[in-house]
Structure formats: structure tokens, C-alpha cells
Residue, then its C-alpha position, 0 to 999 in steps of 0.5 A: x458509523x456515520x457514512x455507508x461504504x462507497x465508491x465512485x468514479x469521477x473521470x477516466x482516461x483510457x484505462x486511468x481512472x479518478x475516483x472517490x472512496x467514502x468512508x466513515x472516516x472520510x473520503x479518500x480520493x482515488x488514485x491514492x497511496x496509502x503509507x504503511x503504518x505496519x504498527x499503528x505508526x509511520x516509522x519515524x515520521x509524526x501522524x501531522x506530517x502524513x497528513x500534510x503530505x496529502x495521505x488521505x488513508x494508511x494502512x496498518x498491519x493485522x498480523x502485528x497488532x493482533x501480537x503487540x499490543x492485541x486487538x482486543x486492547x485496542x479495542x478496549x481503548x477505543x479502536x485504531x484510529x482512537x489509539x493512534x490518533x489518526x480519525x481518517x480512514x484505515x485499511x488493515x491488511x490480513x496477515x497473509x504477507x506473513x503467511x510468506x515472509x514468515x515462512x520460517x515460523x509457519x504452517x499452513x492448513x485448510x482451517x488457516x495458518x499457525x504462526x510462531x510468534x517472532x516476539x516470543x515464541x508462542x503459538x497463534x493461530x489466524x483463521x480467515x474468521x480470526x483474520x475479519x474478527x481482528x480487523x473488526x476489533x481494530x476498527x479498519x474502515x477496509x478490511x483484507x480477506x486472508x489470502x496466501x501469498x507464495x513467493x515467485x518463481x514457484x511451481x505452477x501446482x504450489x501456485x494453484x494450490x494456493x489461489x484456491x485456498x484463498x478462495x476458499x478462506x475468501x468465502x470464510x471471510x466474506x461470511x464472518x465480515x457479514x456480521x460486522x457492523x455496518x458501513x466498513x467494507x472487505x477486499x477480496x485478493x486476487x492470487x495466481x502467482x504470474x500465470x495469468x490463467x489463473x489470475x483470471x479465474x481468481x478474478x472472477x470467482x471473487x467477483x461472483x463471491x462479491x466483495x467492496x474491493x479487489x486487491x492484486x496480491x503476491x506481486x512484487x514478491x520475486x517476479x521481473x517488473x515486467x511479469x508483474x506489469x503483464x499481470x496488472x495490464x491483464x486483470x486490472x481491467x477484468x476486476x469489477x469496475x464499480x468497485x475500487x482496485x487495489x495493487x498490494x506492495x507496489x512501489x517504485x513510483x515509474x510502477x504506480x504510474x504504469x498501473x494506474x494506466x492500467x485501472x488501479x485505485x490504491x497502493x501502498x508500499x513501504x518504499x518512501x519511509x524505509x529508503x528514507x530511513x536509508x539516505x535515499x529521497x524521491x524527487x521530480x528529477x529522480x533519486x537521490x542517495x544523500x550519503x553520496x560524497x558529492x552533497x557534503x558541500x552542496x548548499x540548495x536544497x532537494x527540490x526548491x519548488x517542493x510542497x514538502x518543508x523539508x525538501x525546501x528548507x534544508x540543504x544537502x549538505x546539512x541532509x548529508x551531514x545528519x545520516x553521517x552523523x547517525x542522527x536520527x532527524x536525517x531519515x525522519x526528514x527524508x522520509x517526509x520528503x518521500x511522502x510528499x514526493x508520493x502524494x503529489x505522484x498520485x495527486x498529479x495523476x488524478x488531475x491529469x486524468x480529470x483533464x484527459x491528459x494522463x499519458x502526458x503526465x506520465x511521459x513529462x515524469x519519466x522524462x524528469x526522471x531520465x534527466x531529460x528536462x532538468x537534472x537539477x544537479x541531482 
């Protein structure tokens, strides 16, 4: 490993902060989006494209990767980033979201979680120790403690009973990651449903256990946009502000923005590719669902002015005319189109908070958005 884990802060702007995180693997620079490479892939979109959208990290996913094709093959073949082809940074997320989303297939216990496999029925068990010794044969330059996520609304005692075995498999995966090789780093996340009692008592006992990095989990889960909001404005703050904060799953770009304005680093969400996948393209003026009838004769392009080839150079009557024709190149496109839209969201943050205008920036993007500057015929 060439380069200590670190993290620095270059500039904030009332809560907003522009920042630094060094890996072994590069630089990842702060506010950052991460696309989900749940995988070892950007679903249909190739590695050369996410870098020129700007993606300075990815994530991918322990739970699948430990299943197809194993961590321990992965790392016989070099580690992740050898095995995709992607030398820059990776975070790997724990698993934990499977431990909600499959929970079907489950059961979950003090020693960890017993999963059935969804691709062939066997049985696996992730303990915390399971959980940093996959992120550690991946070669995940962040790993994620695992953390049991519980789907909101719950009851208030199904809610603590889960933030504190997190906190209990925190402690499991803080010692296991200290026999890691050096200069990689592990998240500690944050749970508590939306009672904020308990959210700031997550916080703080993961501050005293001490991680690289805190991550706000089991939000965008069920709860309103708005109970999720009142939980980053209310602990975002109170996470260590040496180390960089991360908001898990979040989102819908207006939800970037506003947590941004209350201190957080990093997101991730599959939001760009999978609406992609689906018709729907982000842009400075808005969505736009190119399956609408409207764009069948339509011939300017998504954004004339945009980084991103695809957005310029093809109209939206070719666009329409691929997702109606069930070619596969029409989401690939779009989804191209959304990562530039969500690397140049975040880049754009980073510089208005450099120059000390960050609520500005947020006021002009919600304004576009409304159709307030320029509707752009969208």
C-alpha cells in the first residue's frame, strides 16, 4: 500500500465542507458521489465512462461478491480493483442492507446473520469478523462495519434492539479490521431508525470506539424525506469532524444538496443508473422521462451545454426511439448521462463552498430544477 488513509478539509461554508480523502489508491475528493458497482460493475455502463464523468471512487457489494464469484477468488486474482480493472479507490459496502432487503431469506442472531443464498439456496453465514475478513480479501480501500438496518416505520424496541447489536458487531469489527494491512480504513455506521435519541447515542458510542469514517445507515429505508432530513441535520453535525461522514443510499439530487448543507462527505445510490436503465435522465433543468410521446420528433439534444457526449450529441428523438425500440444502448446512454449530471451536482458543491457561496448554488439548482430559470422545453 503506498499512502496512509486520511482525510482533510480544505474549506467549509456554514455546515458544507470541501475536502480531501487520500488513499492507496488516489484521492477522492469531497463532496463525493460514489456509483454502485454492486458487482464489481456499473450496470451497463463501461469503467472508462465513469471515470470521465468525474467518479473518483465506486462502491461495490460484500454480500454479492462474497456469493459470485468469492472473495477469496478475488483475491487469488489480484483484488478488486485488479479483477475490474478499476485502480482508483473502492469502498465495499458490509452486507447489512441485505440483512433488511433479504429479509425473506435471513436470520439474524448475536454471532452475525445467516443468509440463504438467493442464487442457490445455500447456507452462509456473515459475522462482523466474516464481514472485515471479505472486505479485507477484496481489497476495499473503505470498509463497512456490519450494521443491522431495519426498515422504517418500526417499532420503537425493534429500533434499539438493532442499533445496539450494531454497536456490538461495531466493536467485533473494529478489532478484526486491526489486523488488516495497513493504510485502508473502516466505517463505523450510525443506526437508530428516525428516533434521534438514539441516533446520538449511536454516535457517540462509535466516536469512543473510534473508526476512519462514520456512515448515517437505515435512512431512505420507508421514512418521509423529511424524517430523514430532521436525522442528518441532527447528527451529521455531532459525527467527528476530523473524519469524513457518509450518507448511505442517498439519492435524489435536491437530498445530496440539502445533506451537504448539513456536513456530509459521501453518498452513493443507484438512483443514476437504475432510472437510467428505466427512461429517466437527470439534468440541470429537471428530469426528463424520455419515453414521453413528446420527444418522438424532438431533435435538440438532453443539455446542449453538458460535459457529458451523450447528453450533447444525440437527440431526443433518437434517445426516445432506442428505449421504444428495446435496444439496450438507450440506457446504457442515459445512464452515462446521469453520472455526469451527478458528478457535476457534487463538483459544483465543492467549488461553491471553496468560494463561500454554497447556499447560492443550491438556491440557483432548485430554481432550474422548478423551471424557474430555463425550462429548456424539457
Amino acid at each position: 500500500m503506498s499512502a496512509p488513509f486520511s482525510f482533510r478539509l480544505i474549506a467549509v461554508d456554514g455546515a458544507a465542507r470541501a475536502g480531501e480523502i487520500t488513499t492507496a489508491h488516489g484521492v477522492v475528493r469531497t463532496p463525493a458521489f460514489m456509483p454502485v458497482g454492486t458487482q464489481a460493475a456499473i450496470k451497463g455502463v463501461h469503467h472508462d465512462d465513469v471515470r470521465a464523468a468525474g467518479a473518483d471512487i465506486l462502491l461495490a457489494n460484500t454480500y454479492h461478491l462474497m456469493l459470485r464469484p468469492s472473495a477469496e477468488r478475488v483475491a487469488t486474482l489480484g483484488g478488486l480493483h485488479a479483477f475490474m480493472n478499476w485502480p482508483y479507490p473502492i469502498l465495499t459496502d458490509s452486507g447489512g442492507f441485505q440483512v433488511m432487503s433479504l429479509s425473506a431469506l435471513r436470520k439474524v442472531a448475536e454471532e452475525g446473520v445467516t443468509f440463504r443464498s438467493h442464487l442457490d439456496g445455500a447456507m452462509v453465514e456473515l459475522t462482523p469478523e466474516r464481514a472485515v475478513e471479505v472486505q479485507t480479501l477484496l481489497g476495499a480501500d473503505i470498509a463497512m462495519q456490519l450494521d443491522e438496518c431495519v426498515r422504517l416505520p418500526a417499532e420503537p424496541d425493534q429500533i434499539d434492539r438493532a442499533m445496539q447489536l450494531s454497536l456490538r458487531w461495531a466493536e467485533r469489527c473494529k478489532r478484526t479490521f486491526e489486523m488488516a494491512p495497513a493504510g485502508r480504513a473502516l466505517f463505523g455506521i450510525v443506526q437508530g431508525g428516525d428516533d434521534l435519541a438514539l441516533r446520538e447515542a449511536s454516535a457517540r458510542a462509535l466516536a469512543d470506539i473510534g473508526f476512519d469514517g462514520y456512515a448515517l445507515g437505515g435512512l431512505a429505508v420507508g421514512e418521509t424525506a423529511d424524517a430523514m432530513l430532521d436525522v442528518v441535520a441532527r447528527i451529521a453535525p455531532a459525527l467527528p469532524a476530523a473524519q469524513p461522514r457518509y450518507l448511505m443510499g442517498v439519492g435524489m439530487p435536491s437530498d445530496i444538496l440539502d445533506a451537504i448543507a448539513c456536513g456530509i462527505d459521501m453518498f452513493d445510490c443507484v438512483l443514476p443508473t437504475r432510472n437510467g436503465r428505466h427512461g429517466l435522465a437527470f439534468t440541470r433543468f429537471g428530469p426528463i422521462n424520455i419515453k414521453n410521446a413528446h420527444h418522438a420528433d424532438d431533435p435538440r439534444p438532453l443539455d446542449p451545454q453538458s460535459r457529458c457526449p451523450a447528453a450533447r450529441d444525440f437527440s431526443r428523438a433518437y434517445l426516445h426511439h432506442l428505449f421504444r425500440a428495446g435496444e439496450a444502448l438507450g440506457g446504457t446512454l442515459l445512464s452515462v448521462v446521469n453520472l455526469f449530471y451527478y458528478q457535476d451536482l457534487v463538483a459544483g458543491a465543492r467549488a461553491a463552498v471553496a468560494a463561500g457561496r454554497f447556499s447560492d448554488y443550491v438556491a440557483q439548482a432548485k430554481d432550474e430544477w422548478a423551471g424557474k430559470r430555463d425550462l429548456h422545453g424539457a
